[in-house]
C-alpha positions as CSV (number, residue, x, y, z in Angstrom):
1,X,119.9,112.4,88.6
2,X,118.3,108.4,88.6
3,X,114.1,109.4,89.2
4,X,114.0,107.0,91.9
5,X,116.9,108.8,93.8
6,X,115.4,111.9,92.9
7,X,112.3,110.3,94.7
8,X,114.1,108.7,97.5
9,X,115.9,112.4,98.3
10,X,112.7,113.9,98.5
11,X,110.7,111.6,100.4
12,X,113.2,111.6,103.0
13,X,113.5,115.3,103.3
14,X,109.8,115.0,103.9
15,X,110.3,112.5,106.3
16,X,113.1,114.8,108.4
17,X,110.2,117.9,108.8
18,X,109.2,114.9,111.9
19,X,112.2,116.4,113.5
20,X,111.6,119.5,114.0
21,X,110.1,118.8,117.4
22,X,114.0,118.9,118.5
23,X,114.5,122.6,118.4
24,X,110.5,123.2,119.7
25,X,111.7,123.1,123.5
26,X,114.1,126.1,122.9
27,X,111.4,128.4,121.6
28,X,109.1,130.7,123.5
29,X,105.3,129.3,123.2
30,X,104.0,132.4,121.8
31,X,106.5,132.6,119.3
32,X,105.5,128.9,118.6
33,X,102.4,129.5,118.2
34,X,102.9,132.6,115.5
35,X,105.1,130.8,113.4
36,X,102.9,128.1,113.1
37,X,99.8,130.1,112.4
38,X,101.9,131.7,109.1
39,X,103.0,128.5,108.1
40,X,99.2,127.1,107.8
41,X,98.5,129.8,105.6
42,X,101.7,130.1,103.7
43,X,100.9,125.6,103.2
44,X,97.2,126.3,102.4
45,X,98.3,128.7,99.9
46,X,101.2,126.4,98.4
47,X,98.5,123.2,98.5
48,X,95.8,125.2,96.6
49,X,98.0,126.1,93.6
50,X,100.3,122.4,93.5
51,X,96.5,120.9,93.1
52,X,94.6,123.5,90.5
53,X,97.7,124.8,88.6
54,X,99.9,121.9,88.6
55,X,98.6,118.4,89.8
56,X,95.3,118.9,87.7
57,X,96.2,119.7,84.5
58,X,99.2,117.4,84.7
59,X,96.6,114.4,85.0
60,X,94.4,115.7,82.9
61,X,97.1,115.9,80.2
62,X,98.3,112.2,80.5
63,X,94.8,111.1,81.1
64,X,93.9,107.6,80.0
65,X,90.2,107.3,82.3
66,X,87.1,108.0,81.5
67,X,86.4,109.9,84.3
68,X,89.1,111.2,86.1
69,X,87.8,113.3,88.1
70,X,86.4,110.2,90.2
71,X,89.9,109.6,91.5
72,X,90.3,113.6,93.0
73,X,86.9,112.9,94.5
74,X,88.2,110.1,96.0
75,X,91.1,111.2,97.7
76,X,89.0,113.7,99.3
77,X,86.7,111.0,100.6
78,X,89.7,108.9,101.9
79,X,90.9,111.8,104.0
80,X,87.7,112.5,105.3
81,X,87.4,109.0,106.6
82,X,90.8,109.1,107.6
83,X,89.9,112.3,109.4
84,X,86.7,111.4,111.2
85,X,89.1,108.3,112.4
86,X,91.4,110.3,113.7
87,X,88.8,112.7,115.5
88,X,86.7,109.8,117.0
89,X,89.9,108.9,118.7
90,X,90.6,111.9,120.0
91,X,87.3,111.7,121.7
92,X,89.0,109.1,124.3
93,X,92.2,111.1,125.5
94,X,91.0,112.1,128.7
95,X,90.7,108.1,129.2
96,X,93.3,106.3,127.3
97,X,95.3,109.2,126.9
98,X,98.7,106.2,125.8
99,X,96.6,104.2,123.0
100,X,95.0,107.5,121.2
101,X,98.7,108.7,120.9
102,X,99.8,105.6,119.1
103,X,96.5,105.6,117.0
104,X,97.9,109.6,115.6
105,X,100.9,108.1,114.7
106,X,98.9,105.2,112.6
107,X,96.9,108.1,110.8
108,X,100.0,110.2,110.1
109,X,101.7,107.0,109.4
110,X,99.0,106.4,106.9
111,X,99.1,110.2,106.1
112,X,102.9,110.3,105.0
113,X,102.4,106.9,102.9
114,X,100.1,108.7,100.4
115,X,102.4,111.8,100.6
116,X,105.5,109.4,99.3
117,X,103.1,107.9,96.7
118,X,102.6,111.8,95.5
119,X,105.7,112.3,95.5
120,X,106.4,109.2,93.2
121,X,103.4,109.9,90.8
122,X,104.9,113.5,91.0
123,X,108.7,113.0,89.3
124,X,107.6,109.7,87.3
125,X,105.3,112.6,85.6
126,X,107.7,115.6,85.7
127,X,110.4,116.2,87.4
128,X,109.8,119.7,87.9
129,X,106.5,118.8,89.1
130,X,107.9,116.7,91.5
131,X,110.2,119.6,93.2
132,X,107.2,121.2,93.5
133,X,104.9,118.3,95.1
134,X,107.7,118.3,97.6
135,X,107.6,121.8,98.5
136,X,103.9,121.3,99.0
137,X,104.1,118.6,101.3
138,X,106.8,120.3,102.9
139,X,105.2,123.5,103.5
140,X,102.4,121.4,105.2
141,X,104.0,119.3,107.4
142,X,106.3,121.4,109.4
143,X,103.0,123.0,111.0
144,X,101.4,119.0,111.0
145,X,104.2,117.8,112.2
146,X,104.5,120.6,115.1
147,X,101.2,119.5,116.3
148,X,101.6,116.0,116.1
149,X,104.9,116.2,117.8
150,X,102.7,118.6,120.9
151,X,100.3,115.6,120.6
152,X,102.5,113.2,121.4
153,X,104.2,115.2,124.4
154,X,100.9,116.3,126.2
155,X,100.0,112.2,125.9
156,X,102.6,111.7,127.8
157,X,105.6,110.8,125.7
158,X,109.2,111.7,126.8
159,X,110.7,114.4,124.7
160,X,112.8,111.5,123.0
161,X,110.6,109.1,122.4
162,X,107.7,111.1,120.7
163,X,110.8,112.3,118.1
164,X,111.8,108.9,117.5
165,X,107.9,107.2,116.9
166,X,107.3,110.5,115.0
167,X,110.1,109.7,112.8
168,X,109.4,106.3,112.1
169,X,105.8,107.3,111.4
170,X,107.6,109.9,108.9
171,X,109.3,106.8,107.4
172,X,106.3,105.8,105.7
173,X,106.7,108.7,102.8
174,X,109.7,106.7,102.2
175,X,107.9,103.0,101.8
176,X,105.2,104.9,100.0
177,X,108.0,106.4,97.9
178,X,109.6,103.4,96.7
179,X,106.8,101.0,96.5
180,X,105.1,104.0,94.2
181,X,108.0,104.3,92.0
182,X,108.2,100.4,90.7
183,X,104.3,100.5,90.5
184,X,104.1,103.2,88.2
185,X,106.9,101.9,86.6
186,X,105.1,98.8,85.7
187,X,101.5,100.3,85.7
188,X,102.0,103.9,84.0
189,X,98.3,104.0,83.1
190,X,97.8,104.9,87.2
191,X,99.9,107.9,86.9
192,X,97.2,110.4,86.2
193,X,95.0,108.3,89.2
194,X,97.5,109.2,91.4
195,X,98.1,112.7,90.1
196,X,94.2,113.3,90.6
197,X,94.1,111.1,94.2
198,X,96.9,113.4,95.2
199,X,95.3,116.6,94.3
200,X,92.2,115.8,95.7
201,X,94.2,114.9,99.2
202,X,96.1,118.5,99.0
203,X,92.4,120.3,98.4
204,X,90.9,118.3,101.2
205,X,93.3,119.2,103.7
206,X,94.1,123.1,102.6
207,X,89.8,123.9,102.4
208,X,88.7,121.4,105.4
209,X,91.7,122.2,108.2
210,X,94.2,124.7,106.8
211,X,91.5,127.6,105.9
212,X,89.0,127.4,108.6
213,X,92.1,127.4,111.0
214,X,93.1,130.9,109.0
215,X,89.3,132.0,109.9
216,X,89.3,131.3,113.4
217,X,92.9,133.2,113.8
218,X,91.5,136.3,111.7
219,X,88.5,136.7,114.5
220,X,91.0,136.1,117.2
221,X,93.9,138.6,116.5
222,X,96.1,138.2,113.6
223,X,93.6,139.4,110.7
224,X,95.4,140.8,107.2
225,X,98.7,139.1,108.3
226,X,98.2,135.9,107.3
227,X,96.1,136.5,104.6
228,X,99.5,138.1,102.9
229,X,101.1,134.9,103.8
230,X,98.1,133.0,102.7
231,X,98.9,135.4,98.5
232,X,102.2,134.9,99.0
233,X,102.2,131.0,99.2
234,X,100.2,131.1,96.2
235,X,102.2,133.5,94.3
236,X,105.5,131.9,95.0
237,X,104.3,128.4,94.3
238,X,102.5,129.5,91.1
239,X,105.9,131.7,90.1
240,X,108.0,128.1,90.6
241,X,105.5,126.1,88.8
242,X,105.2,128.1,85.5
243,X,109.4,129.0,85.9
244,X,109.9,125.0,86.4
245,X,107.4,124.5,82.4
246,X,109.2,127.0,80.8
C-alpha cells in the first residue's frame, strides 16, 4: 500500500477514537470509570516501550545530528508548556466555564497535530514502526479522548455538539499527517528529529499523567490490577515490535 495512504488510514483511525463519546451515555459510570482506569495503564505501558524500544533506537539509527537527544528533550518541554497551558485554563471554569472548553479543544487540537506528525515520521521510517506508533497513540487516546469528551459535556456542551468539535479537533492528526508526509519527503534529514520529538512527547505524557494517575488509583482501590495491565501493555507492544523487525 502507497505510505501516504498508509499514513492517511492511520491518522484517521486516530482521529475516529474522538468518537467514542457516542456509546459513553449507554454505559454505567462505574463501569466508565474502570475501563478507563485499565486503559491508562495498558497506554502508559504501550507509550513507554513505542518510545525506549522502538522510536529511540529507530532515530538513533538514521541519525544525522549531533545531538539528538536535544530534540526528545524538547518534545518533553513542549508538552509541558502545552500542559501548564492547558492547566492555567482550567483554573477559570468555575467563571468562563464556555471559553475554557473551546481553549481544550485548541490544546488537543494541538495535541493530535503532533500525533499525525508521529505518525508520518513513523511509516516514512518503517512501516512496521508506524503500525505500531498508531497503536500507541491509539491506546492513549481512547482514555484522553473519554475525558476530553466528559470535559466538554460538564462545560455545558450538548451531547452532539461536544462529538462534533471533538472530532474536528481529532482532524488535526490528519493535517498533521499529510503536511508531515511531503515535509519529510522533501527534508528526510528531520526524520530522526521527529522520531526523537515524538518519543520524548510519548515519555512526557506516560511518566507525567498516565503513571501518577496509576498511583493515585493503587492507594484508592484497584492495587495489582492495573499494574498487570500496566506488564501486559508493555509485553504485548514489545512482542509486536520485535515480531514487526524480524
Amino acid at each position: 500500500m502507497n505510505v501516504l495512504y498508509s499514513i492517511i488510514i492511520a491518522s484517521l483511525a486516530v482521529s475516529l477514537i474522538s468518537l467514542i463519546g457516542v456509546i459513553l451515555p449507554f454505559w454505567q459510570k462505574l463501569a466508565v470509570r474502570k475501563l478507563t482506569t485499565y486503559l491508562v495503564a495498558f497506554a502508559a505501558g504501550v507509550m513507554l516501550t513505542t518510545a525506549f524500544i522502538d522510536l529511540l533506537p529507530e532515530a538513533l539509527e538514521s541519525n544525522t545530528f549531533d545531538n539528538i537527544y536535544v530534540y526528545g528533550l524538547l518534545g518533553i518541554i513542549v508538552f509541558f508548556l502545552i500542559e501548564r497551558l492547558i492547566i492555567w485554563f482550567h483554573h477559570h471554569d468555575k467563571i468562563h466555564v464556555e471559553p475554557t472548553a473551546y481553549l481544550v479543544l485548541l490544546g488537543d487540537g494541538l495535541h493530535n497535530f503532533f500525533d499525525g506528525l508521529a505518525i508520518a515520521a513513523a511509516f516514512l521510517g518503517n512501516p512496521g514502526l508506524g503500525f505500531v506508533t498508531t497503536l500507541a497513540i491509539s491506546a492513549h487516546e481512547i482514555p484522553h479522548e473519554i475525558a476530553d469528551f466528559s470535559i466538554l459535556i460538564h462545560a455545558g456542551m450538548k451531547k452532539t455538539r461536544a462529538l462534533f468539535y471533538n472530532f474536528i479537533s481529532a482532524l488535526t492528526a490528519l493535517l498533521g499527517a499529510i503536511l508531515g508526509f511531503y515535509y519529510l519527503n522533501k527534508f528526510e534529514k528531520m526524520i530522526p528529529a521527529l522520531l526523537m520529538f515524538s518519543a520524548g512527547i510519548f515519555i512526557y505524557i506516560a511518566c507525567s499523567d498516565l503513571i501518577p494517575d496509576l498511583h493515585q488509583d493503587f492507594k484508592r482501590q484497584r492495587r495489582w490490577s492495573t499494574t498487570f495491565t500496566f506488564i501486559a501493555g508493555v509485553l504485548l507492544t514489545y512482542f509486536l515490535i520485535t515480531s514487526l523487525e524480524r
